[in-house]
C-alpha positions as CSV (number, residue, x, y, z in Angstrom):
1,X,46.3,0.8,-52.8
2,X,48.5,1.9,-55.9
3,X,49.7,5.4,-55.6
4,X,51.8,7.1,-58.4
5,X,53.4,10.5,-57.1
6,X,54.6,12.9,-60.0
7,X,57.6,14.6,-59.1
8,X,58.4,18.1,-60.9
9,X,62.0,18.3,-63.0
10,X,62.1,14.2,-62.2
11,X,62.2,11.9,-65.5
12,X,60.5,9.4,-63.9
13,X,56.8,8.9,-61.2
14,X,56.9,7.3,-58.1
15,X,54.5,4.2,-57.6
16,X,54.1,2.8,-54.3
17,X,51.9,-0.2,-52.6
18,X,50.4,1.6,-49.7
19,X,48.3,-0.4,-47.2
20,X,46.5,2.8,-46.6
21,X,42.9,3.5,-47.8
22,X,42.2,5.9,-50.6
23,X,40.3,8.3,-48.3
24,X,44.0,8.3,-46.0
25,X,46.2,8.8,-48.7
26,X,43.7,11.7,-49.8
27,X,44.1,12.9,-46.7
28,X,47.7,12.8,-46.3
29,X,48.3,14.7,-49.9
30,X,45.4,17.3,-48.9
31,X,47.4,18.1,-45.6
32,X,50.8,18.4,-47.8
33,X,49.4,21.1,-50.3
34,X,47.5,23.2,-47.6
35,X,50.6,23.7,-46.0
36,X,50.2,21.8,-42.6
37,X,53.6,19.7,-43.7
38,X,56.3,20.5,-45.5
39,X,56.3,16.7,-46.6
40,X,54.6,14.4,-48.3
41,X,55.2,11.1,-46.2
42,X,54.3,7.7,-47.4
43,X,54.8,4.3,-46.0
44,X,54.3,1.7,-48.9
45,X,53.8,-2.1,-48.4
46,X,57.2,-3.6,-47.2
47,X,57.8,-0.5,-44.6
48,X,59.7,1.7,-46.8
49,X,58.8,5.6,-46.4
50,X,58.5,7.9,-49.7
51,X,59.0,11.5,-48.7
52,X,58.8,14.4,-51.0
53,X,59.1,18.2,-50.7
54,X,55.1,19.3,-51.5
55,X,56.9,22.6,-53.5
56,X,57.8,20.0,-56.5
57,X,54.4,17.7,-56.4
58,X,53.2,17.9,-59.8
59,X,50.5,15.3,-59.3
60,X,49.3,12.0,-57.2
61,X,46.7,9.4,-58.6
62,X,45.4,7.1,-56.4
63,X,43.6,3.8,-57.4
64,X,43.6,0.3,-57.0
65,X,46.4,-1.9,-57.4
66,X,46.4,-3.9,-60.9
67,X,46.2,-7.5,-60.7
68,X,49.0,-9.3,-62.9
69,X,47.9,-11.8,-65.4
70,X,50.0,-14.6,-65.3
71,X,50.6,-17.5,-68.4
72,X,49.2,-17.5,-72.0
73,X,45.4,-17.0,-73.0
74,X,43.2,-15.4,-74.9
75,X,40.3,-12.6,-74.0
C-alpha cells in the first residue's frame, strides 16, 4: 500500500510502502488526529518506521502502489 504523508512547513511529502491494509493505515491516522497518540507511526516495507508529530499533519493519501513500466512501447 502507497502512502504519501504531507508534512506542514516541510518542502517535500513523505511516501512510504506499507504492508499494511488501507482500512489499518486509516485506522492508524484516525487514532493520530483524535488525539489517542501524539504520533503518527508507520512501518513501511523494508522495516523502517516513519513517525510524525499529528500537530503538523497537513494530509495522508492512501492508495495503491503504482506499478513501474519498464522498456519502450507504445499505448
Amino acid at each position: 500500500m502507497e502512502v504519501k504523508i504531507g508534512v506542514q512547513h516541510a518542502p517535500r511529502e513523505i511516501v512510504l510502502e506499507s504492508g499494511l491494509s488501507a482500512e489499518e493505515v486509516e485506522r492508524l491516522v484516525g487514532d493520530a488526529l483524535s488525539g489517542k497518540t501524539q504520533l503518527l507511526s508507520l512501518q513501511d516495507e523494508k522495516g523502517r518506521k516513519v513517525l510524525v508529530p499529528t500537530d503538523r499533519l497537513a494530509y495522508v493519501e492512501i492508495g495503491e502502489p503504482t506499478v513501474r513500466k519498464v522498456g519502450f512501447g507504445t499505448l
